[in-house]
Backbone bond lengths (Angstrom), bond angles and torsions (degrees), N, CA, C in turn:
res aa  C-N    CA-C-N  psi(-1)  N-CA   C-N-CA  omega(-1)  CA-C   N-CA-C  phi
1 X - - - 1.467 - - 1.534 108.92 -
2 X 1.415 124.46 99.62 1.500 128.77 155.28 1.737 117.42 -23.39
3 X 1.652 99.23 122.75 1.567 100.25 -161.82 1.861 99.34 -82.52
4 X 1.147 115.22 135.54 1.138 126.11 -159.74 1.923 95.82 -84.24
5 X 1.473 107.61 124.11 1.687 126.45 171.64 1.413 111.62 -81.44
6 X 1.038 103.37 118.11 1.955 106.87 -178.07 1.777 88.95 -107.82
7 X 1.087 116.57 125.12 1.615 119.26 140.27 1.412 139.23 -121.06
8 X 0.902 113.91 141.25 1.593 114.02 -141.91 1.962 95.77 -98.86
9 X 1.573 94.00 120.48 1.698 118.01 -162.09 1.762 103.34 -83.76
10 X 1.371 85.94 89.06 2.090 93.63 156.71 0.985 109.43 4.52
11 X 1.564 115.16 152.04 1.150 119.70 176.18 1.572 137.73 -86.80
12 X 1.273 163.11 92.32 0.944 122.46 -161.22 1.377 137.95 -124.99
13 X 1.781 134.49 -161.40 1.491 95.17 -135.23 1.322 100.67 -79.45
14 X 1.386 131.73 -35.11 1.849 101.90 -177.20 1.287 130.76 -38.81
15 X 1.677 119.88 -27.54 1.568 131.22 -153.80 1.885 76.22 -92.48
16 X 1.251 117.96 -24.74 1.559 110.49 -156.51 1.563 108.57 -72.05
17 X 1.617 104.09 -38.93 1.106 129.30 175.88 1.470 136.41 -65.26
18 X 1.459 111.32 -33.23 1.272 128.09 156.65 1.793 122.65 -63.98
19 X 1.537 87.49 -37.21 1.350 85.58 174.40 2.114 119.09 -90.20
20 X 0.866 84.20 -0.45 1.630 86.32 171.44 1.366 122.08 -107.31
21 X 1.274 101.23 -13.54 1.755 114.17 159.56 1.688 97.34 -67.31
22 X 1.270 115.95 -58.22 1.533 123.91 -162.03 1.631 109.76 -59.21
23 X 1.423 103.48 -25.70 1.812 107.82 -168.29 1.629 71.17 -93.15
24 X 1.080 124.69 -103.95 1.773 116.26 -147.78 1.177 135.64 -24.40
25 X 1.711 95.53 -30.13 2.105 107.56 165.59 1.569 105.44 -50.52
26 X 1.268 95.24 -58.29 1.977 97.54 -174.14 1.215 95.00 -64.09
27 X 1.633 136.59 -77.76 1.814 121.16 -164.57 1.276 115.76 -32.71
28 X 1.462 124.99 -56.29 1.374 118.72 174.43 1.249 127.07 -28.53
29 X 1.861 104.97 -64.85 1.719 107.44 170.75 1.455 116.91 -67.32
30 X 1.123 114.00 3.79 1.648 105.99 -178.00 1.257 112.53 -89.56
31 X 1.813 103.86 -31.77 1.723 104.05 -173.78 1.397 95.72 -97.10
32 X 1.229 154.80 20.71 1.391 157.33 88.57 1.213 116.57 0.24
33 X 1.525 104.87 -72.78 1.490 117.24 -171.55 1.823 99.69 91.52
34 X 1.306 101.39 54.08 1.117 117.75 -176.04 1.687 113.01 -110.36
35 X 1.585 145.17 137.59 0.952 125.18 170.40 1.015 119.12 -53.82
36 X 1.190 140.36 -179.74 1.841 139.90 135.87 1.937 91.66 -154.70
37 X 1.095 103.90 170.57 1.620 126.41 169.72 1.925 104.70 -106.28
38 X 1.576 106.63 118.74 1.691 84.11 -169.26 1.796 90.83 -97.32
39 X 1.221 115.69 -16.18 1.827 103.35 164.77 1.634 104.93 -38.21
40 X 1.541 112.28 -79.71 1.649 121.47 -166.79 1.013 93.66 -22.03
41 X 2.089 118.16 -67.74 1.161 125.13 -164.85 1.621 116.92 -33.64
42 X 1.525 93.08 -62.40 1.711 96.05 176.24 1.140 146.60 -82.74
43 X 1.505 104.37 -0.77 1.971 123.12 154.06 1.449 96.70 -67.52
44 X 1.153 127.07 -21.12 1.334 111.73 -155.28 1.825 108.93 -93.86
45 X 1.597 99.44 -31.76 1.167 118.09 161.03 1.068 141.73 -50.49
46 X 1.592 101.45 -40.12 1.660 127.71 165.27 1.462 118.82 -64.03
47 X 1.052 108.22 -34.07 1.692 104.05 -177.95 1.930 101.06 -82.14
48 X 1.192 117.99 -1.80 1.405 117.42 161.64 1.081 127.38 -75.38
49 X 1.271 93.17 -36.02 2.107 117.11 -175.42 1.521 118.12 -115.91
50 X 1.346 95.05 67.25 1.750 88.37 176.44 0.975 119.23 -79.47
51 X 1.345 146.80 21.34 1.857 156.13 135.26 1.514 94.54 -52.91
52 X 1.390 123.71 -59.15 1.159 121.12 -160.63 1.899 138.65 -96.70
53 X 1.062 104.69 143.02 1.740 125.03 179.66 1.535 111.43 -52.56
54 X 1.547 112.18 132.13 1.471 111.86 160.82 1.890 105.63 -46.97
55 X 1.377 119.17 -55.38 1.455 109.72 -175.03 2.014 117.08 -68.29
56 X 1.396 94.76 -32.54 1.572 86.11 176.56 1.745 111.04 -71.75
57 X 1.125 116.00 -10.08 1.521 135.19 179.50 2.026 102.34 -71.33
58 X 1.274 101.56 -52.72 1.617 129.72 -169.67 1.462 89.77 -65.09
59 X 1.380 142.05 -60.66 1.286 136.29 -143.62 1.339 106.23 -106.33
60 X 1.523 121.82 -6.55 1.884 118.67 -178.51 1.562 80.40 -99.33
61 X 1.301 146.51 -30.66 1.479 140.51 161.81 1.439 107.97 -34.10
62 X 1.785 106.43 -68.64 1.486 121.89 164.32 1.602 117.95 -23.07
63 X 0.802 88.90 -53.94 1.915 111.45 -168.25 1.419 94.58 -56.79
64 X 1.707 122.39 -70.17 1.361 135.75 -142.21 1.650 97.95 -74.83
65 X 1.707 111.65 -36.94 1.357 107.80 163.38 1.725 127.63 -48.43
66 X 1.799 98.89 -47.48 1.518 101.38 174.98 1.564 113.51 -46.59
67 X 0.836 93.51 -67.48 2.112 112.15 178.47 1.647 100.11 -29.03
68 X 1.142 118.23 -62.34 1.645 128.04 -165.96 1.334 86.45 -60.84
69 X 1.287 123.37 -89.15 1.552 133.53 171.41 1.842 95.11 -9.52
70 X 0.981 108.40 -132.61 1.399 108.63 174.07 1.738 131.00 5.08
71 X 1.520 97.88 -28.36 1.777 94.21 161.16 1.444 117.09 -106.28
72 X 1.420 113.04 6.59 0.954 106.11 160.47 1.983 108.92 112.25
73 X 1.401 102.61 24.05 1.654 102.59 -147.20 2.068 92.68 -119.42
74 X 0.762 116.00 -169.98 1.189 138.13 178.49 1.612 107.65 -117.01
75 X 1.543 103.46 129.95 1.687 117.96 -161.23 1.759 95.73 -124.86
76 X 1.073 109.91 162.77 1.481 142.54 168.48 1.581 97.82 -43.84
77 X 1.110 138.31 116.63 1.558 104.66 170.62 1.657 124.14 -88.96
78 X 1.807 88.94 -17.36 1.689 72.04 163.11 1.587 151.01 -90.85
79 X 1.605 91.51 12.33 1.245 103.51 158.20 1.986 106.49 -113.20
80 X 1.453 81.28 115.69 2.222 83.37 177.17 1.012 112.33 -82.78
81 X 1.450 111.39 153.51 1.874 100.59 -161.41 1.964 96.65 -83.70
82 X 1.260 84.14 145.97 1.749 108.05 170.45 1.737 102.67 -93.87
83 X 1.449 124.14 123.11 1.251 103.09 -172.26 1.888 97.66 -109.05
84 X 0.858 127.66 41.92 1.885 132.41 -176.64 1.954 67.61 -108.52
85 X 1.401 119.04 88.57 1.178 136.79 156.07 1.711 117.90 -89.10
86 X 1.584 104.33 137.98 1.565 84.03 172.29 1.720 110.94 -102.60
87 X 1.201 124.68 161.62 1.473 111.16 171.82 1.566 146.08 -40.28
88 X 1.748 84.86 -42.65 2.103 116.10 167.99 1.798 97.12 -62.25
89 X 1.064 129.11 -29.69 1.374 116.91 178.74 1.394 119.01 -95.70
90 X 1.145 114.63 -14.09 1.369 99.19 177.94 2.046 108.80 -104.03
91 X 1.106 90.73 -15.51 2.246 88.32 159.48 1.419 89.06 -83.98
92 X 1.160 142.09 -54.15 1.455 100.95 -155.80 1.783 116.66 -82.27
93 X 1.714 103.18 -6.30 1.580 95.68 154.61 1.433 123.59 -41.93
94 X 1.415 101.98 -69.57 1.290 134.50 -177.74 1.739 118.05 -42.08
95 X 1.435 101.99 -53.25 2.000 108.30 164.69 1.711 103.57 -67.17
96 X 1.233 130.87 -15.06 0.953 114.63 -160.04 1.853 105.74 -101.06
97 X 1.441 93.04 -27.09 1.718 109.77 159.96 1.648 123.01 -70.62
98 X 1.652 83.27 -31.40 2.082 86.37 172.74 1.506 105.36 -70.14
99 X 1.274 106.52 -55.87 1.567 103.31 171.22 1.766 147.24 -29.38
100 X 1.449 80.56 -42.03 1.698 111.22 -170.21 1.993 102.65 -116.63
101 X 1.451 96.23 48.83 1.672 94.04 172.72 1.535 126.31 -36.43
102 X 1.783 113.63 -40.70 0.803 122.28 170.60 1.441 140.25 -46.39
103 X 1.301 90.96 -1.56 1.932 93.59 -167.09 1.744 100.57 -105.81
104 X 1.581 103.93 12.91 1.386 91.34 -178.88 1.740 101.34 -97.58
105 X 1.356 114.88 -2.93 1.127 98.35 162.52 1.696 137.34 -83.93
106 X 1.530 90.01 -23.47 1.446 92.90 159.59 1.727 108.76 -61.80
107 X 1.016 149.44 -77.67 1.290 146.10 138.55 1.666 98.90 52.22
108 X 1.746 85.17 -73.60 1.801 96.15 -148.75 1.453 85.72 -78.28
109 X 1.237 151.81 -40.36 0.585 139.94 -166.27 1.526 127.66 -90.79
110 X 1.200 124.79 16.09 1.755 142.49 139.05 1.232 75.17 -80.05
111 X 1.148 143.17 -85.47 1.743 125.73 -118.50 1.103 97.96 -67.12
112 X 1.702 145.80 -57.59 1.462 163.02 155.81 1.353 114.29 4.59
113 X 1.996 92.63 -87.59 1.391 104.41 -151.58 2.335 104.88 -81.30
114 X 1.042 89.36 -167.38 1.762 95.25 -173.96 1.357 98.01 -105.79
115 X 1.318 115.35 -162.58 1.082 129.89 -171.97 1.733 128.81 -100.69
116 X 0.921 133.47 150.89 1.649 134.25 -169.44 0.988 100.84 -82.98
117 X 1.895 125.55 126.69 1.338 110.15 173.70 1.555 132.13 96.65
118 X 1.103 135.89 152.83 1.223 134.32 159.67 1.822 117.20 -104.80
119 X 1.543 87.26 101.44 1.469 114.58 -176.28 1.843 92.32 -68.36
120 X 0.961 149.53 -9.59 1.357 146.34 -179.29 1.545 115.43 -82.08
121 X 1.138 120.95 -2.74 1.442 119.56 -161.75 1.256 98.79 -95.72
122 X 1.290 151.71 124.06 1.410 172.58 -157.02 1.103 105.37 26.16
123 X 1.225 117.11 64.97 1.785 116.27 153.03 1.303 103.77 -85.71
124 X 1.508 100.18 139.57 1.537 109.91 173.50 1.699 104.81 -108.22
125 X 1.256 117.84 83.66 1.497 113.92 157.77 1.792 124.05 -16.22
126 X 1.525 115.70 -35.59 1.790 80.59 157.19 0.820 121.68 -102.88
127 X 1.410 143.73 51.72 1.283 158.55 138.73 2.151 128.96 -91.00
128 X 1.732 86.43 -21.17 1.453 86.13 -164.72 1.646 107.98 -78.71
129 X 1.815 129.55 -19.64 1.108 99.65 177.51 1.454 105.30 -112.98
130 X 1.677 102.69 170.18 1.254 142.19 -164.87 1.228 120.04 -122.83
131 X 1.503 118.20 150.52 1.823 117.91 163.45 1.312 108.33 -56.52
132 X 1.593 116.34 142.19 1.173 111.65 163.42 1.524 127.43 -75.89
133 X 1.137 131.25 -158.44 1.769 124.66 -153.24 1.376 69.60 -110.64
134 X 1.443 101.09 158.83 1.380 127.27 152.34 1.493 143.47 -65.71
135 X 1.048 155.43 63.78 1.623 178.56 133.02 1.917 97.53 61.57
136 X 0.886 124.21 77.85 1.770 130.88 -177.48 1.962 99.91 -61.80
137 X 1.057 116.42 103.22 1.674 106.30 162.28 1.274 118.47 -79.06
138 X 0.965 135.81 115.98 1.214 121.63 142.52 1.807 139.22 -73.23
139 X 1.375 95.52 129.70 1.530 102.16 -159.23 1.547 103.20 -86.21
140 X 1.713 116.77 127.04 1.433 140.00 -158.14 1.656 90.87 -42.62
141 X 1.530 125.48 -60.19 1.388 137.77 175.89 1.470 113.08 -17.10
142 X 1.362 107.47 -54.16 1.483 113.63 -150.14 1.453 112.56 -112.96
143 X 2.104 111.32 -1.69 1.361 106.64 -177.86 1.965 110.34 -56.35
144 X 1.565 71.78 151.21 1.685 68.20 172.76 1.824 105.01 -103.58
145 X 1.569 127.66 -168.42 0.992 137.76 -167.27 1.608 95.91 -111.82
146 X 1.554 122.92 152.37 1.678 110.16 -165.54 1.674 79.52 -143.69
147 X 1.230 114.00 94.66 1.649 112.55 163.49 1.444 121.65 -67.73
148 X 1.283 135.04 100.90 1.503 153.90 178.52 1.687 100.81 -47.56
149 X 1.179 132.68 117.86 1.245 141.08 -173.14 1.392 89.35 -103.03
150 X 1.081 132.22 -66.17 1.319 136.18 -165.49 1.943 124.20 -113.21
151 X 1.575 104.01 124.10 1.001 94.77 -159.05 1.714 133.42 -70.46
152 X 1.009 100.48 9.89 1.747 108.20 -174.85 1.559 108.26 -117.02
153 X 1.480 126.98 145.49 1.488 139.65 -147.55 1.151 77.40 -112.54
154 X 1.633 134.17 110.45 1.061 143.65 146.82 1.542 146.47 -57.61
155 X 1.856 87.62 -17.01 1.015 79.31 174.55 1.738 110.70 -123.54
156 X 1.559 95.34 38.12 1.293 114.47 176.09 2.127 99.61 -96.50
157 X 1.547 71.29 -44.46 1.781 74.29 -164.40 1.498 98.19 -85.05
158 X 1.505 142.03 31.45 1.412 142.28 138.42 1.540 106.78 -63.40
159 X 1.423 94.90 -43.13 1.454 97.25 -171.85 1.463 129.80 -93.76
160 X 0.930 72.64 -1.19 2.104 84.91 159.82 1.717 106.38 -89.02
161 X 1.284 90.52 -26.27 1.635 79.94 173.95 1.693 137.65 -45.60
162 X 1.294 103.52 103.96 1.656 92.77 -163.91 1.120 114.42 -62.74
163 X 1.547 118.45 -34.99 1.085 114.31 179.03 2.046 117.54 -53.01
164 X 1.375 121.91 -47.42 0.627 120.38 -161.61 1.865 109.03 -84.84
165 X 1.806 97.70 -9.63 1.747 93.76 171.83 1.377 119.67 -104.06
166 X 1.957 110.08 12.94 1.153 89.20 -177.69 2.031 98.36 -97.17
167 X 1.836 104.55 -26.47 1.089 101.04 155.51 1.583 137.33 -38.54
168 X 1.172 132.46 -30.18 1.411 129.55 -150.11 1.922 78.73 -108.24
169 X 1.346 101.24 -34.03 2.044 89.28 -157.37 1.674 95.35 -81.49
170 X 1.695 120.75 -15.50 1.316 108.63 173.95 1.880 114.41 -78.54
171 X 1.519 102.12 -12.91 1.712 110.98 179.06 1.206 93.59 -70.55
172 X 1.738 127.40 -44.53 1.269 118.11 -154.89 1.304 92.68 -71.76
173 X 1.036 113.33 -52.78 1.803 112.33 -165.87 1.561 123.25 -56.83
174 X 1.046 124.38 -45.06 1.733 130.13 146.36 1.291 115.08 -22.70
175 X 2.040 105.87 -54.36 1.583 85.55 177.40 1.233 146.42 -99.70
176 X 1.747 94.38 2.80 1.085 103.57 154.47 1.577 126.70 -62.60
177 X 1.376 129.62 -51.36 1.547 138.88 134.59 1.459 107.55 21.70
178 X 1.327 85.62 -89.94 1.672 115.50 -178.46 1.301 109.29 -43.60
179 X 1.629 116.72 -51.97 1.519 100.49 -150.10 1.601 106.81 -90.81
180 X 1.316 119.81 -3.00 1.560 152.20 177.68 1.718 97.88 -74.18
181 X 1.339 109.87 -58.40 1.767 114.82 178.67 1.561 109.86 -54.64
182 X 1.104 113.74 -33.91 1.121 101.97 -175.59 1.736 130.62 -102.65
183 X 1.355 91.10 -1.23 1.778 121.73 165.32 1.639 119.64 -49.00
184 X 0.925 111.20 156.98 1.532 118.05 177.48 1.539 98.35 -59.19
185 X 1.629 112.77 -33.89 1.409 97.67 -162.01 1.632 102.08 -116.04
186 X 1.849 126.04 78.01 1.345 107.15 -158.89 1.343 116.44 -87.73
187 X 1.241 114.95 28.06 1.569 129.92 -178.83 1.717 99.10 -81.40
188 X 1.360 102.58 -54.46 1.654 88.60 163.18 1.189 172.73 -10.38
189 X 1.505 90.33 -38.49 1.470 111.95 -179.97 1.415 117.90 -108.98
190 X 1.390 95.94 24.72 1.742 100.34 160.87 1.282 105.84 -125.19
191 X 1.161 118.48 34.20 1.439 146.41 154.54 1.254 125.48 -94.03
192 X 1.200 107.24 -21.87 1.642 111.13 -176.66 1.598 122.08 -72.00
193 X 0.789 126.88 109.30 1.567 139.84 -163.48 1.738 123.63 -99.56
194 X 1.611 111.58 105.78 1.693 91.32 -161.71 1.756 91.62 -97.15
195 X 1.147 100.19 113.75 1.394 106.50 -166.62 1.586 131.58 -102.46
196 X 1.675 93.86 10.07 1.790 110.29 170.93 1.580 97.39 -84.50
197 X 1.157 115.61 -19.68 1.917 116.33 -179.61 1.586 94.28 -62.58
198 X 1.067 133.97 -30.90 1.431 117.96 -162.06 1.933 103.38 -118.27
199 X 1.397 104.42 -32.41 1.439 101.38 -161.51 1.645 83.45 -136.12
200 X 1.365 107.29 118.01 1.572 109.71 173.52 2.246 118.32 -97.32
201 X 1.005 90.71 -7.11 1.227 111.58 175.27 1.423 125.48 -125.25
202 X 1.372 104.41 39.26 1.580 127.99 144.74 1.663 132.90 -60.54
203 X 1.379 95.16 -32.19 1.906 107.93 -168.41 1.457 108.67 79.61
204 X 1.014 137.91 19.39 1.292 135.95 170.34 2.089 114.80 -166.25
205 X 1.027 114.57 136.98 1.321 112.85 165.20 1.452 136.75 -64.23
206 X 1.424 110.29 -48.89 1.235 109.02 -176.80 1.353 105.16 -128.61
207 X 1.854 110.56 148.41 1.428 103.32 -179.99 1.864 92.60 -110.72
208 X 1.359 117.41 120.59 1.240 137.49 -175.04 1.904 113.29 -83.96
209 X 1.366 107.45 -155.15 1.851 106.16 157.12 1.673 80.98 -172.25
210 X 1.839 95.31 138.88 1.528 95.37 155.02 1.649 112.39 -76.83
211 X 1.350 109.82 -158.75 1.736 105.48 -171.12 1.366 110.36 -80.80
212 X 1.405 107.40 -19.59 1.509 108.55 176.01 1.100 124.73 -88.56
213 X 1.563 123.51 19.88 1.523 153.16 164.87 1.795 118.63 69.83
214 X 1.628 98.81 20.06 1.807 117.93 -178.42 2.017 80.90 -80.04
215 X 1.274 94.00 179.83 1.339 110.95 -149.60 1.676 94.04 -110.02
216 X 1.216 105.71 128.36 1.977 122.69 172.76 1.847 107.52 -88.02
217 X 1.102 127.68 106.62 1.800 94.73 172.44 1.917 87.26 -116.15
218 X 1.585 99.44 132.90 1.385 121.76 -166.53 1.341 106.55 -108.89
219 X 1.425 126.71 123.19 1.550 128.06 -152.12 2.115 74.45 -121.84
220 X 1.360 103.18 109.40 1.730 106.53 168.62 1.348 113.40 -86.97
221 X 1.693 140.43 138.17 1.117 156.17 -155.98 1.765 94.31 -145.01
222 X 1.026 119.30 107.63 1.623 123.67 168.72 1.833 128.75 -121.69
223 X 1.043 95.73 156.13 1.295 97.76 -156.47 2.095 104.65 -154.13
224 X 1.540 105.00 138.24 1.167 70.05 -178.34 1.808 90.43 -110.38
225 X 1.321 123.69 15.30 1.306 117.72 146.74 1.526 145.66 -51.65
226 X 0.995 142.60 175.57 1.857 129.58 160.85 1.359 117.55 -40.09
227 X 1.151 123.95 166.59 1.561 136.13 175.98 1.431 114.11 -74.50
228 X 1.560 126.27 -16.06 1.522 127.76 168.62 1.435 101.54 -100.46
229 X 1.183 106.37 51.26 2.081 102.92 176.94 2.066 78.16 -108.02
230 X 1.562 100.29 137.68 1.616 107.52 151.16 1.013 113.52 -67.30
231 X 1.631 94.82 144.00 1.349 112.51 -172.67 1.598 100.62 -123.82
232 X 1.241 99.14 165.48 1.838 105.28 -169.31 1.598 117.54 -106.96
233 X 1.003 142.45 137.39 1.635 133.42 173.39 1.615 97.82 -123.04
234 X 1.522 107.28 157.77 1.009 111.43 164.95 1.761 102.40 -100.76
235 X 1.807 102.25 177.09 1.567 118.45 -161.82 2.017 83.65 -76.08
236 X 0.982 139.08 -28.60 1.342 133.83 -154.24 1.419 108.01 -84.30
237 X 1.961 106.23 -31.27 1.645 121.01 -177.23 1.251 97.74 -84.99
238 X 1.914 137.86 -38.54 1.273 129.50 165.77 1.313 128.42 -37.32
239 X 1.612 108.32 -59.53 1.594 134.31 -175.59 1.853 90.08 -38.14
240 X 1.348 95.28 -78.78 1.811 112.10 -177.77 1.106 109.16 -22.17
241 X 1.294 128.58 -79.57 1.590 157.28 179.97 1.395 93.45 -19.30
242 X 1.681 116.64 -68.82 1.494 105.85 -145.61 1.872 76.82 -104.37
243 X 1.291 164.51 -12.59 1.433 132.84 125.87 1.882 141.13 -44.10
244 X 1.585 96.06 -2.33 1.530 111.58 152.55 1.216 131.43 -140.05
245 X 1.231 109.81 42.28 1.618 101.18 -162.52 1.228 122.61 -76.01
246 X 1.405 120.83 -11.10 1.556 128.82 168.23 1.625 101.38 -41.54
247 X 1.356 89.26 -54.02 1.488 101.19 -156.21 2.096 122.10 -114.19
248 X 1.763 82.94 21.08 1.525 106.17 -178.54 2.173 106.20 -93.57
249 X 1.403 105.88 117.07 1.187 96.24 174.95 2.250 137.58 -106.97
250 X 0.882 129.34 60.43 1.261 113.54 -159.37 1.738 120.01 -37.02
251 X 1.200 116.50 90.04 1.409 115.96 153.13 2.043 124.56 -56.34
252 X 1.163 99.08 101.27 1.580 95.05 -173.99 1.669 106.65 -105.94
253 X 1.254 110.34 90.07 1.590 103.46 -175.13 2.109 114.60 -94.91
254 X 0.994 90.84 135.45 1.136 73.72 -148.71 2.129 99.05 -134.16
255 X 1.449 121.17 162.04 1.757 111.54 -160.48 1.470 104.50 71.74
256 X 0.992 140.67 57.20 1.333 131.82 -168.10 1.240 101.94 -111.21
257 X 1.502 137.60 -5.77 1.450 131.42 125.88 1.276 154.31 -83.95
258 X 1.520 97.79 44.08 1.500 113.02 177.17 1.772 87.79 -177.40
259 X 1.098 140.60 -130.03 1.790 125.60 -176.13 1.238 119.76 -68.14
260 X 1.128 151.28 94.43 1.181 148.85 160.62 1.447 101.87 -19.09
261 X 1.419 114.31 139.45 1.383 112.34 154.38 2.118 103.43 -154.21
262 X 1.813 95.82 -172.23 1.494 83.32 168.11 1.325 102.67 -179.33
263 X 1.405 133.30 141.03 1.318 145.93 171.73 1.520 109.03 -77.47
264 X 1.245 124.09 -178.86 1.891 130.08 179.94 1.268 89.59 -167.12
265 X 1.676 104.10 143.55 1.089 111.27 -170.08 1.952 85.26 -140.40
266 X 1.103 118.29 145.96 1.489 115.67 165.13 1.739 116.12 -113.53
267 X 1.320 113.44 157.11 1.587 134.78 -165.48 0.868 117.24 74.35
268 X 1.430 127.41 -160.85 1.527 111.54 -137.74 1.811 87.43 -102.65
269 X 1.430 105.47 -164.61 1.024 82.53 -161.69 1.817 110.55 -102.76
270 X 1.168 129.16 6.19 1.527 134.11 132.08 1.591 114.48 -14.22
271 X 1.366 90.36 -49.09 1.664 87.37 -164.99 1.134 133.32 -101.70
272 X 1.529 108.64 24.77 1.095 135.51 166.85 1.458 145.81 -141.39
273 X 1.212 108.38 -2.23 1.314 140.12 157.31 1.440 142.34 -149.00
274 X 0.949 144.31 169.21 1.609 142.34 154.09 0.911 133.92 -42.59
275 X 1.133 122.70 108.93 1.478 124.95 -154.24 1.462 118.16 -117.49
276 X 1.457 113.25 93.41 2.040 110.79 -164.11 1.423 119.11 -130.46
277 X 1.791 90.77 98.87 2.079 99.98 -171.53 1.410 102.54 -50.10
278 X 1.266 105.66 137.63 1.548 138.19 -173.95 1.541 100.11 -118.98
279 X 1.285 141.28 -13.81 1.355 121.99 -156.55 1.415 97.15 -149.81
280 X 1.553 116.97 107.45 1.266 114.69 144.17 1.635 159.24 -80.18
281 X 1.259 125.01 -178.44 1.772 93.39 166.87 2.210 92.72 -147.64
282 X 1.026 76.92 151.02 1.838 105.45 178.60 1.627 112.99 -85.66
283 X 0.954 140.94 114.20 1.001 102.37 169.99 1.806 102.72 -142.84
284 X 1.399 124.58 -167.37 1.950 116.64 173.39 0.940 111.37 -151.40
């Protein structure tokens, strides 16, 4: 019996359209902080698209997150963006954001306001960290083009949010605290120094100690999105990074409106992620 070839048929724009109605219903309530069920959501989707798969459903979600991600926007977090983007999806993100001006105020307003609640109330520190995400390349061949609808990086200016970085760098600092108290050496951790409170142009937030009492300096990145949201450095926290990287740490804490949590990554920051200048200067 001849083994039967399935290939899986492009998308096109009606199916594109249904499904970008279906992702923005949920983003909306998400940057709310609103429940929703995204199964319902996506049974519900399915009976639109009978060509299409619960997983091929799961990964053009993937996709539409990359795109947002990549312009700079705030995504679903439970779908992480997949960036093997095709071109037809990321313009009709983009027309579909020209369309819907309105959603850039939701936008500003994740990036703005703080969080609901006190996310601090029974965290159990050995629970809060995690593996970090895995490093996605994108291959020069296959980038796609990401038309900017709106002119401000939202999810740059989350992270300017003081409110929301002085929260994440006081999580970091607790656990560092914590994880020092319980060290061979717990004299330590009244050593720990959060040192963007006093000097913001240090290149790093916190000055830590491993157990052998050499020196941690912890550069905090917060977010109250997923742990694969980009994150931003300045040229002054780079410089640092790769002049300490032995001893340079990225704290990325990240859900910080609903469980706090956070990955660590050590060296500078070359050597651990993707690294793509965004900011030039002119000068004569």
């Amino acid at each position: 019996m001849p083994l039967a070839i399935f290939v899986a048929m492009d998308w096109n724009q009606t199916e594109i359209s249904l499904l970008l109605q279906d992702y923005f219903s949920m983003l909306t309530q998400e940057l709310k902080q609103e429940k929703f069920n995204k199964s319902e959501f996506r049974r519900g989707l399915l009976k639109k698209l009978p060509d299409r798969t619960k997983g091929a459903v799961e990964f053009k979600h993937q996709n539409v997150s990359a795109v947002l991600a990549k312009s700079g926007l705030p995504y679903i977090k439970g779908y992480v963006p997949l960036y093997n983007i095709q071109q037809v999806l990321a313009d009709a993100v983009a027309d579909f954001l020209d369309r819907n001006k309105w959603l850039e105020q939701e936008f500003e307003l994740f990036s703005t306001q703080g969080v609901k609640g006190d996310t601090s109330k029974k965290l159990d520190f050995n629970k809060v960290q995690v593996s970090a995400p895995k490093v996605q390349v994108e291959e020069k061949a296959n980038k796609v083009k990401v038309r900017s609808v709106f002119k401000r990086n939202y999810l740059e200016l989350e992270q300017q949010n003081q409110f929301i970085g002085n929260l994440g760098e006081k999580f970091a600092l607790d656990y560092e605290i914590w994880r020092l108290k319980k060290s061979k050496n717990p004299a330590l951790a009244k050593k720990v120094e959060w040192v963007a409170q006093y000097d913001d142009g240090a290149g790093f937030d916190i000055l830590s100690k491993r157990e052998d009492g050499s020196d941690m300096y912890i550069e905090v990145k917060s977010t109250k999105l997923g742990k694969e949201s980009p994150f931003f450095f300045s040229k002054n926290e780079n410089e640092f990074s790769e002049q300490n990287s032995s001893n340079f740490h990225l704290y990325r804490v990240f859900s910080l409106n609903q469980k706090p949590q956070l990955f660590i990554k050590q060296g500078s920051f070359r050597d651990f992620c993707s690294v793509e200048p965004i900011t030039f200067k002119g000068s004569f």
